[in-house]
N, C-alpha and C positions, 0 to 999 in steps of 0.2 A: 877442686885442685888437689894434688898428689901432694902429702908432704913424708915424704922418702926418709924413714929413718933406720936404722939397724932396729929389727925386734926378734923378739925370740917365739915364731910363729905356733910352736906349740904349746906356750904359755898365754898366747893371745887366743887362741880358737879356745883353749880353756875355759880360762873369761867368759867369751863370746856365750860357752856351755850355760853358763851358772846361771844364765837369765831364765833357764825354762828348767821348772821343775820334773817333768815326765821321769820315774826310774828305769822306763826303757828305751833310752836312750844311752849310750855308749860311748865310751871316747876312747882310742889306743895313738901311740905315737911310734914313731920307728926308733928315735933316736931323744933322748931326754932334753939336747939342747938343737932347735932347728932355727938357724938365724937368717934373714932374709933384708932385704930393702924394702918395706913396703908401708903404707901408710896405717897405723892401728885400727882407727877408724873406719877405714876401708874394710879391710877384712874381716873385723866383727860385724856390717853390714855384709858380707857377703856368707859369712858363717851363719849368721842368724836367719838372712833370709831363705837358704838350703836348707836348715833346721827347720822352721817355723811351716815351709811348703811339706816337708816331708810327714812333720806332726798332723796335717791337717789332711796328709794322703793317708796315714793309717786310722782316721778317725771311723770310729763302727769297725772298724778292724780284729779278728781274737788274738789275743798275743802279742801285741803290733812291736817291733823292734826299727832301732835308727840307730845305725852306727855312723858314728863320724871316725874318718881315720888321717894321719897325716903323717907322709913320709918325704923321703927326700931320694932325688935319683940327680947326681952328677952336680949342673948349675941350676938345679930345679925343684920347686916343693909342690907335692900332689895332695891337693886334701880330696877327701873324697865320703859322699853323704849318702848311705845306702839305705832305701827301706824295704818294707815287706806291704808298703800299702797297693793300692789297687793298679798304680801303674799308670802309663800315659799310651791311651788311645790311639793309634797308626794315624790316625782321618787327621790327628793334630799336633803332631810331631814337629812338620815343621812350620809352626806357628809359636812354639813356645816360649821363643826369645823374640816375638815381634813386638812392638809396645801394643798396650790396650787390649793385649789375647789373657783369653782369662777362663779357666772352667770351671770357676767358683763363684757362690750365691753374690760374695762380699770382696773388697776389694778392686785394685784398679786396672791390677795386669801391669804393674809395672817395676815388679821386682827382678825379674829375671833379665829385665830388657837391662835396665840400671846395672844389677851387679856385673853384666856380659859386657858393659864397656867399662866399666872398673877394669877388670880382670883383662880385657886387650888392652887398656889404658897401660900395662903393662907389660906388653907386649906377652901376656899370658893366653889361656886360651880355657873355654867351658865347654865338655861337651856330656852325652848321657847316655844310657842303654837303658831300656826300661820293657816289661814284661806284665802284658793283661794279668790284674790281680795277683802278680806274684810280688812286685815291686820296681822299684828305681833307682839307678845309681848315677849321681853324677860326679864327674870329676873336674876338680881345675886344677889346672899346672900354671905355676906360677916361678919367674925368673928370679933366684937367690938375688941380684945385682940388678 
């Protein structure tokens, strides 16, 4: 269940950052205060899980970089989780928000499916662009209100 309060979304995906050590990973905001209706909780699960997938796409990686970014356009806040890891394969694309899809040794396959009804849970929406071995970016927009 949703519990809807005023936050200040780029103090919360901050947060969300502080759990994983890696220093190449990145964080920028558009605007120092971004305040939105959404449950705190919520959204560090869903930051975390975008971080955490992203970490484990640049593993074996040289260089490996994850920017998280979050801005605001109009009634709406965009965060958005970019890496340089290997990228998502065409043949499974659209599988990756299905429950139980999974391309990893470990795990259930049920991160993405969970935070994609979070994120419609608010009438928000997730989607990605992603490039063999170059990386992947996803974005969610989500309703200020």
């Amino acid at each position: 269940t949703q519990k809807r309060e005023e936050i200040d979304v780029a103090e919360v995906v901050k947060l969300a950052l502080d759990i994983f050590n890696e220093d190449y990973i990145s964080y920028s905001f558009t605007e120092e205060t971004l305040m939105a209706n959404l449950d705190k909780t919520q959204l560090i699960r869903i930051v975390t899980n975008l971080v955490t997938n992203a970490t484990q796409a640049t593993e074996g990686i040289e260089n490996p970089k994850i920017q998280v970014e979050v801005s605001s356009e109009n009634e709406t806040i965009k965060i958005e989780v970019t890496d340089n890891g290997k990228g998502i394969d065409d043949s499974v694309e659209h599988l990756i928000f299905e429950p139980k899809f999974t391309t990893k040794s470990s795990g259930m396959g049920l991160g993405l499916p969970m935070i994609k009804k979070i994120i419609e849970a608010y009438n928000g929406s997730i989607s990605f662009t992603s490039s063999k071995k170059r990386g992947t970016t996803f974005t969610v927009t989500l309703p200020k209100k």
